[in-house]
C-alpha positions in Angstrom: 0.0 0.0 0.0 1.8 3.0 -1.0 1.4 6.1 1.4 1.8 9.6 -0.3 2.9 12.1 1.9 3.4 16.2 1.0 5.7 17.9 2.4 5.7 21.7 3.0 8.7 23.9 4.1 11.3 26.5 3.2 12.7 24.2 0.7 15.2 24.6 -2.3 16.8 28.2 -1.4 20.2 26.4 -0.8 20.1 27.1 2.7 22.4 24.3 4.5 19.5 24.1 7.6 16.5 23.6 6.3 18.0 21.3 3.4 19.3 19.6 6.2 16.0 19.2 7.7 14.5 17.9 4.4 17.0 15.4 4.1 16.4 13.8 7.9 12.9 14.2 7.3 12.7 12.1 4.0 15.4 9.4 5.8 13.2 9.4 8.3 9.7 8.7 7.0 11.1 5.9 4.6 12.4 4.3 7.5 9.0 4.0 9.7 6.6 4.4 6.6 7.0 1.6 4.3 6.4 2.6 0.6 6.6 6.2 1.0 5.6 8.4 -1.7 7.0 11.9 -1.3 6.3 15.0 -3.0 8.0 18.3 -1.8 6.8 21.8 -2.4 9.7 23.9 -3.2 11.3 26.8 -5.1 13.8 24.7 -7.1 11.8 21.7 -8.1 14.8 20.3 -10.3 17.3 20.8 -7.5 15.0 19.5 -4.5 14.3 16.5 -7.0 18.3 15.5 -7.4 19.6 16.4 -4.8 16.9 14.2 -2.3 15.3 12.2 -5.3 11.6 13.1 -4.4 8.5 14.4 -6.2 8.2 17.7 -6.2 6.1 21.0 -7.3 6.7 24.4 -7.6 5.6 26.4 -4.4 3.9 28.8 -6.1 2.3 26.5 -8.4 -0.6 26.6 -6.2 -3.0 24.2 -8.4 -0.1 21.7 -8.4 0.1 21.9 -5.0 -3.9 21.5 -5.1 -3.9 18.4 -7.1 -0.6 16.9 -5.0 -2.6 17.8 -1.5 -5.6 16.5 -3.1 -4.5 13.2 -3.8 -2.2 12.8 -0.2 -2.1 11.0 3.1 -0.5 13.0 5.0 0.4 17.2 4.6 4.0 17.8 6.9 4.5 21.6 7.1 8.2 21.8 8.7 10.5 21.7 10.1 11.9 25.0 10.7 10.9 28.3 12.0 8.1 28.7 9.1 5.4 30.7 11.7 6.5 33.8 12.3 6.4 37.2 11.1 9.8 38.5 11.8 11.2 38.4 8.5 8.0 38.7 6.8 4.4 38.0 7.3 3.4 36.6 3.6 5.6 33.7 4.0 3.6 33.0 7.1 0.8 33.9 5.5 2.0 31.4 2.6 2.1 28.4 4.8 -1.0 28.8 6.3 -2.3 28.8 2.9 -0.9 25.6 2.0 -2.3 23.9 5.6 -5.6 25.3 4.5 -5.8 23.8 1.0 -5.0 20.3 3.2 -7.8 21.1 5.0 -10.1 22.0 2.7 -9.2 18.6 1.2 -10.0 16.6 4.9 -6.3 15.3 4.6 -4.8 15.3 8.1 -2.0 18.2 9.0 0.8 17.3 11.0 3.2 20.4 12.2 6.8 18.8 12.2 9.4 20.1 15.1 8.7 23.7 14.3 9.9 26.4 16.0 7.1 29.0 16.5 7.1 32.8 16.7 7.3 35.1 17.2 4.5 36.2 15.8 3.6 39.6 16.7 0.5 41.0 14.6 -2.6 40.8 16.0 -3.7 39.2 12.4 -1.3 37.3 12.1 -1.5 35.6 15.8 -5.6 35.1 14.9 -5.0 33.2 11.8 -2.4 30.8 13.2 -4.8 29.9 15.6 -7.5 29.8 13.3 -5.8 27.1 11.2 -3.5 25.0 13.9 -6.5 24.4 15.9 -7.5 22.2 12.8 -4.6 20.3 13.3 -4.2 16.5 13.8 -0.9 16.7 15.3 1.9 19.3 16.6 5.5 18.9 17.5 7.3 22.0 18.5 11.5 21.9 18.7 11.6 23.6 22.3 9.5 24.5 24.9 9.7 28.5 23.9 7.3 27.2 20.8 4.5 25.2 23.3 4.7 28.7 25.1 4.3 30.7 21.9 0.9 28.0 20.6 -0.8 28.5 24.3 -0.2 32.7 24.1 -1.4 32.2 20.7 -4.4 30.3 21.7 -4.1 26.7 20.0 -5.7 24.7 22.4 -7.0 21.6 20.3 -4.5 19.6 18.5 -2.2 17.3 20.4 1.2 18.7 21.2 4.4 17.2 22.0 7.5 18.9 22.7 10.2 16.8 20.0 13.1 18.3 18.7 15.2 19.7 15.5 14.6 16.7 12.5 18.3 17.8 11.7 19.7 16.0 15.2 18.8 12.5 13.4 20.7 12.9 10.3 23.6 10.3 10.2 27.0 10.9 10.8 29.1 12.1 8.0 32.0 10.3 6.7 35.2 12.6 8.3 37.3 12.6 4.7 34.6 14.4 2.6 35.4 17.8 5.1 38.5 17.0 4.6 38.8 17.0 0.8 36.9 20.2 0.7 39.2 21.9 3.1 42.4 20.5 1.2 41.1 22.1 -1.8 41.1 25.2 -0.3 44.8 25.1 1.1 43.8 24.6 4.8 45.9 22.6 6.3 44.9 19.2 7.9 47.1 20.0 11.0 46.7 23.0 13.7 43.5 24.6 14.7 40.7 25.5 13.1 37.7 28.1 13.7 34.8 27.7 11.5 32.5 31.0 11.4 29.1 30.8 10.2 27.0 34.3 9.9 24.2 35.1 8.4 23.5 39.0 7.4 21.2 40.1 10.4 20.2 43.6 12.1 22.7 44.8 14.0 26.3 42.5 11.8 26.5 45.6 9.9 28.0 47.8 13.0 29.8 45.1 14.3 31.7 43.5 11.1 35.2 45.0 12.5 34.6 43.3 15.8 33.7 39.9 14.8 36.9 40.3 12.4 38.6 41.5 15.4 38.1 38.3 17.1 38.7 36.0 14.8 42.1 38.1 14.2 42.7 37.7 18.4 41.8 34.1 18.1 44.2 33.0 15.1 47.0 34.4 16.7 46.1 33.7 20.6 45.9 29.5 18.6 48.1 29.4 16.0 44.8 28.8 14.1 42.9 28.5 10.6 39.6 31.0 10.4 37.5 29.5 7.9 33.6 31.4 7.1 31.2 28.5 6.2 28.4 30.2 4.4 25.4 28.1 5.8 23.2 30.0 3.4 25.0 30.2 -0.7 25.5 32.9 -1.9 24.1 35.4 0.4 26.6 34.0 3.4 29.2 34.1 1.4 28.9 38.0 1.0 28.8 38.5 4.9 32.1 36.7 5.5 33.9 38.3 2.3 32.8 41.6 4.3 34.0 40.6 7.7 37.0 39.2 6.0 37.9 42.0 4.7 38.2 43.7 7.8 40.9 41.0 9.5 44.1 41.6 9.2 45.3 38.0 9.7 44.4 35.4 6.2 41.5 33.7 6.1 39.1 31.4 4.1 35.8 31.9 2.7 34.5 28.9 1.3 33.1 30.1 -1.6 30.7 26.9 -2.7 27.1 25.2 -2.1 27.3 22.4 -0.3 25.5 19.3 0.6 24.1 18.4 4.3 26.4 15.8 4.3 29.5 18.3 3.0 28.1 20.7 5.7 28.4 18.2 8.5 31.6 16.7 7.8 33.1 20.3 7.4 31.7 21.6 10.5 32.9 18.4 12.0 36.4 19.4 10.8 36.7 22.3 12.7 37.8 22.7 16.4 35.2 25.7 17.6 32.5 26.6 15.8 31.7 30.6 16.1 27.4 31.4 14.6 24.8 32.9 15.1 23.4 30.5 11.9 21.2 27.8 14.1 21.9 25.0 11.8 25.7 25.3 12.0 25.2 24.7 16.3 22.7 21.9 15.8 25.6 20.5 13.5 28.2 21.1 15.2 26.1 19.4 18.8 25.9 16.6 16.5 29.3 16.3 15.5 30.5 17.0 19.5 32.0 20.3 18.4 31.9 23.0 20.8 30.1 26.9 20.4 30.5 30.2 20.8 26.5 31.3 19.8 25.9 35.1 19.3 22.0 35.6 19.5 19.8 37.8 16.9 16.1 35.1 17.5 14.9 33.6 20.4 15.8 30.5 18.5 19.5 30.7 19.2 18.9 31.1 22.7 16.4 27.9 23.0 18.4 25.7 21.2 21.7 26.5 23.1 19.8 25.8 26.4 19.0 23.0 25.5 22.1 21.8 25.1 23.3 22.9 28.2 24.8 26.1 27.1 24.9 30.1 26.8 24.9 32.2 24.4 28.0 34.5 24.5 26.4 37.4 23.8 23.6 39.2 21.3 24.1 40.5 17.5 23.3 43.8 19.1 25.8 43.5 22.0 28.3 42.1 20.2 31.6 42.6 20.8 35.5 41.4 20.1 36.1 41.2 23.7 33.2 38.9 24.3 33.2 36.2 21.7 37.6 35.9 22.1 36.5 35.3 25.7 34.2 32.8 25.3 35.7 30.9 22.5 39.1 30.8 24.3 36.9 28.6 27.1 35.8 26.8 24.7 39.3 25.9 22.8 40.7 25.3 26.3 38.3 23.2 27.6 37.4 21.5 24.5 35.8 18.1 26.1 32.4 18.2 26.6 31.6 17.4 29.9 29.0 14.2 29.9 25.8 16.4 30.8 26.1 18.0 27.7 26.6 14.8 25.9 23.5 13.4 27.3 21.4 16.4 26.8 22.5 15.9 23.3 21.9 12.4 22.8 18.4 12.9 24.5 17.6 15.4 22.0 18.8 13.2 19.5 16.1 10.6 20.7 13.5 13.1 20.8 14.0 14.4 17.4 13.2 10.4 16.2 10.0 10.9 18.2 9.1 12.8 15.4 9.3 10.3 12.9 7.1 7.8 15.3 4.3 10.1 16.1 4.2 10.2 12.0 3.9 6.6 11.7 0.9 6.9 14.8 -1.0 9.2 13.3 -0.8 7.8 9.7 -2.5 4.9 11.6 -4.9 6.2 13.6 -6.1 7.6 10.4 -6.8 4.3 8.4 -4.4 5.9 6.0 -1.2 3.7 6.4 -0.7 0.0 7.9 2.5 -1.9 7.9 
């Protein structure tokens, strides 16, 4: 019996995080859903379809989407922070859309280890509610985003506190980081930083002082900076700015890569300085220690979960702060086993995820083993 399954998200932008999600989240659901059919809505349907070998449509090919939604199982809007209003309120807008057309159709909705909010229009906060209450099933990737759905009002729906999809993607063979990082004349021995920014309120005035401390850093360790742009091509830009401003060499990689490039890369490095979310969850995965600079409640969550702080805000930030922190880090570089467990925990309840799928397939008459 096959089981078609849509999948909704900020998919196909060449953004390492949320490809990484999509990737974990496919794995995944062939694993506990036996003949899978996927489709994925997306904004590069050729790239989304070889790069994760899926169906796909066009996201704004809404009667596509139609007949796909039309003809599925199961709609999955996530992962990722896809409800909030921050950066804009018409992508929100947009994925409540697509949740409504599943509706429309009686096909069962299924939020998947989103992160919620914030969602600060009045409007905005009414239709979320308006739709999620609709909901067969919630998972939320902290405990900020069950806050977020009671403010909001979602009352109906079960919800279950999971965790990021991206913290059950396999470990990455250590050579492919490697070979990258060879072809860029880093050299295998010594230390190495990896920085991963994203262009955000507030990086603009502070350029010279993350450049600053990546300058302290390379001399204080003898150490390799290398920018990781998390986000092609727009990261790439941001660390070719802060570059500029370091007086010490560095590298920019300069390339789009893969989740499993991204992992192995990030597992390369010996500290791993962001305020990209993805590149911490990567590097908690591949037990390499943060410095986290804040600029979304997101940041913060996920580094408590873990066990951590944040060194310090986009807004705050400063050379002093971030050298301080990441020289604790370097020094100290063992995680102490509360961490690990916190991680591994996490790890468990991001596979949760993939079980409550499985459940509510079931419960539905819609899929049986």
């Amino acid at each position: 019996m096959i089981t078609e399954i849509v999948i909704s998200g900020y998919y196909g932008f060449a953004n390492a995080g949320d490809e990484a999600m999509l990737t974990a989240l496919i794995a995944s659901l062939r694993k506990v859903v036996a003949h899978a059919e996927i489709t994925v809505i997306t904004g590069n349907p050729a790239l989304t379809r070889k790069n994760h070998g899926v169906n796909v449509v066009h996201r704004f090919n809404l009667l596509a989407i139609a007949f796909a939604v039309r003809r599925c199982d199961l709609l999955i809007s996530g992962g990722g922070s896809l409800l909030q209003d921050v950066t804009s309120s018409r992508s929100l807008y947009y994925y409540l859309l697509i949740m409504r057309i599943a509706l429309f159709f009686n096909k069962p909705v299924m939020l998947y280890a989103q992160g919620i909010g914030p969602i600060n229009g009045a409007g905005a906060r009414d239709s979320v509610r308006k739709v999620l209450q609709r909901a067969a099933l919630i998972t939320v990737r902290d405990e900020e985003s069950l806050v977020a759905l009671r403010n909001i009002g979602v009352t109906v729906p079960p919800v279950e506190v999971t965790a990021d999809a991206v913290l059950s993607v396999p470990l990455p063979e250590k050579e492919i980081g490697a070979a990258i990082l060879e072809k860029y004349g880093v050299p295998e021995k010594g230390k190495k930083i990896g920085i991963a920014f994203r262009n955000w309120q507030g990086l603009e005035d502070h350029k010279s002082e993350l450049a600053e401390a990546a300058d302290r850093l390379t001399r204080l360790y003898d150490s390799r900076i290398v920018f990781i742009p998390m986000q092609f091509p727009a990261d790439v830009q941001a660390a070719e700015e802060i570059a500029a401003h370091m007086s010490e060499d560095a590298i920019v990689l300069k390339e789009a890569y893969n989740t499993e490039e991204f992992m192995s890369l990030i597992g390369a490095m010996d500290l791993i300085i962001a305020n990209r979310l993805h590149a911490l969850v990567f590097a908690a995965v591949m037990d390499i220690p943060v410095t986290a600079v804040s600029y979304d409640p997101k940041i913060d969550g996920f580094v408590s979960l873990i066990g951590e702080t944040v060194c310090t805000t986009m807004e705050a930030l400063s050379a002093a702060a971030v050298v301080e922190d990441a020289s604790a880090k370097l020094q100290h570089r063992a995680k102490d086993e509360a961490v690990r467990a916190r991680i591994q925990a996490l790890k468990n309840r991001a596979w949760r995820n993939n079980i409550l799928v499985a459940e509510l397939l079931k419960k539905s008459g819609r899929y049986s083993e």
